[in-house]
C-alpha positions in Angstrom: 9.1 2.1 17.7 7.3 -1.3 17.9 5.9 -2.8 14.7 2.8 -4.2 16.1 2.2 -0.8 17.3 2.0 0.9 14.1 -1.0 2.8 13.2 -2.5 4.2 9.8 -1.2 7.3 10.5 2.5 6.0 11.4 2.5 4.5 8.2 1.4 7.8 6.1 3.8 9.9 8.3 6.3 7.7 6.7 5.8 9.4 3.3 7.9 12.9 5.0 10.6 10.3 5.5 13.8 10.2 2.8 15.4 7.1 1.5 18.4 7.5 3.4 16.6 8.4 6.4 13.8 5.8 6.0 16.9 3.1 5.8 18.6 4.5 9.5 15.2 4.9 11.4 14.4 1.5 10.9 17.8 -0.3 10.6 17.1 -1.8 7.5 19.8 -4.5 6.4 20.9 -4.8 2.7 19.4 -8.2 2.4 15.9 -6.3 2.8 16.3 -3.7 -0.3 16.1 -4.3 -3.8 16.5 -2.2 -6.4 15.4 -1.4 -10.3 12.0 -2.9 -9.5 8.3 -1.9 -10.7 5.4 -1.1 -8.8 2.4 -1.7 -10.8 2.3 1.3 -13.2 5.6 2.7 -11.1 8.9 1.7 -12.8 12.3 2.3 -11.2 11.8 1.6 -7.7 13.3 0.5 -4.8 12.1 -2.1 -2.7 12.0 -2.3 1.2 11.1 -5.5 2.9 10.4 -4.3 6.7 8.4 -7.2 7.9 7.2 -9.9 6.3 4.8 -9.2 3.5 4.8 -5.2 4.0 7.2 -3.3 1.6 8.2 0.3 1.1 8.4 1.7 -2.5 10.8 4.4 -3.1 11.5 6.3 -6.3 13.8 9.0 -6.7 14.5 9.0 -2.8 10.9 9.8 -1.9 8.8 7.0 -0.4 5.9 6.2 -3.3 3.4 3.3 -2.2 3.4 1.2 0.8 1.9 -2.2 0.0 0.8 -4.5 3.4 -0.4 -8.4 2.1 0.5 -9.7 5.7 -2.3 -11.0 7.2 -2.0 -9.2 10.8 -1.1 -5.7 9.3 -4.2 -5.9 7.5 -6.8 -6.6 9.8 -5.6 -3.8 12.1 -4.6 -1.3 9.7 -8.1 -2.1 7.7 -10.1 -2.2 11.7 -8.3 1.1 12.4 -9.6 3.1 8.7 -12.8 1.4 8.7 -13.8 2.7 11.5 -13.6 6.8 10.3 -16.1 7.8 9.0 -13.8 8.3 5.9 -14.9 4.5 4.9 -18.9 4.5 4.2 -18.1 4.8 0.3 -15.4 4.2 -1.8 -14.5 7.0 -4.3 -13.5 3.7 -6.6 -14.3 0.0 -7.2 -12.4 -1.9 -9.7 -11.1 -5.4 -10.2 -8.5 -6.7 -7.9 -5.3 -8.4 -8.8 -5.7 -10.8 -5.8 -8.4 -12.9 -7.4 -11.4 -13.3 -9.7 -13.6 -12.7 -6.4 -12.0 -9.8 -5.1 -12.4 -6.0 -5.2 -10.1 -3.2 -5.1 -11.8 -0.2 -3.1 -9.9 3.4 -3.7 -10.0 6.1 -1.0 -7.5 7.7 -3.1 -8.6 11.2 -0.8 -8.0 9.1 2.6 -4.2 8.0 0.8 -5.2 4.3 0.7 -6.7 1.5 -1.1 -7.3 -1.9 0.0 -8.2 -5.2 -1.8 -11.3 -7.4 -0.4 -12.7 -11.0 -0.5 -16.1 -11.4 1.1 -14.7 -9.7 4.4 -11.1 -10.4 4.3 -8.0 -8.0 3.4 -5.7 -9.4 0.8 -3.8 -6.3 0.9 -3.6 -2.5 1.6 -1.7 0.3 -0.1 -1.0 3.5 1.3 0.2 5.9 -1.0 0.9 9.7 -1.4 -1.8 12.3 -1.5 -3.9 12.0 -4.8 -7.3 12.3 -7.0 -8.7 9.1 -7.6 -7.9 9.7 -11.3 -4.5 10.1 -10.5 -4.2 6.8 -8.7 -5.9 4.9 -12.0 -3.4 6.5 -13.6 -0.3 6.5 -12.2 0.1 3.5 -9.8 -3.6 0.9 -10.3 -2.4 -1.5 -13.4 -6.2 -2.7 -14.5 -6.9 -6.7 -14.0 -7.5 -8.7 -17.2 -10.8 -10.6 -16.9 -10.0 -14.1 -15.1 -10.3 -16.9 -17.2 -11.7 -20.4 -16.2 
């Protein structure tokens, strides 16, 4: 499979993939994993580096939280969701770690969240089925206020 071809749904469909079966579908090299990592509030994980900027979060072989800050995979994967009618509201707004001017929007229903300055991306995460109050909880770290 192409990766400029990858849609929203190709990515979410990668959450019934396994570890060791993520690893042979996309012939991912050693260089590209790293391991004992955290995740926001996610400790434990292993890291996949795919493409540039777009990793793969795995904990306890099950894929956790996708997290896309490359520039191309943004735009399309953000044209692509905001263009359901899922994405009229937000179930969440809260402070982004990306910068003192940016928001983090939760469709924690929808499986994604996405992190926006004026009308760009500065990244998406797709994660597994959950509430909104379980995403606070378990994976969104809250942003300090920025400071001058």
């Amino acid at each position: 499979m192409s990766t400029t071809s990858l849609k929203l749904d190709d990515y979410k469909n990668d959450f019934a993939t396994g570890y060791g079966a993520f690893i042979a579908k996309y012939n991912i090299e050693p260089r590209q994993i790293e391991k004992d990592l955290r995740y926001e509030k996610i400790a434990d994980v292993t890291r996949i580096e795919r493409l540039d900027n777009e990793f793969f979060f795995f904990k306890d072989d099950k894929l956790i939280v996708i997290y896309i800050s490359n520039e191309s995979l943004t735009t399309k994967v953000w044209a692509e969701f905001s263009n359901t009618s899922f994405a009229i509201t937000p179930e969440k707004t809260v402070r982004s770690r990306a910068g003192k001017k940016s928001n983090q929007v939760i469709f924690a229903s929808e499986e994604i969240a996405a992190s926006i300055t004026k009308d760009e991306v500065d990244f998406i995460e797709i994660f597994r089925p959950c509430t909104v109050e379980e995403y606070i909880t378990n994976i969104y770290n809250e942003v300090p206020a920025f400071i001058r």
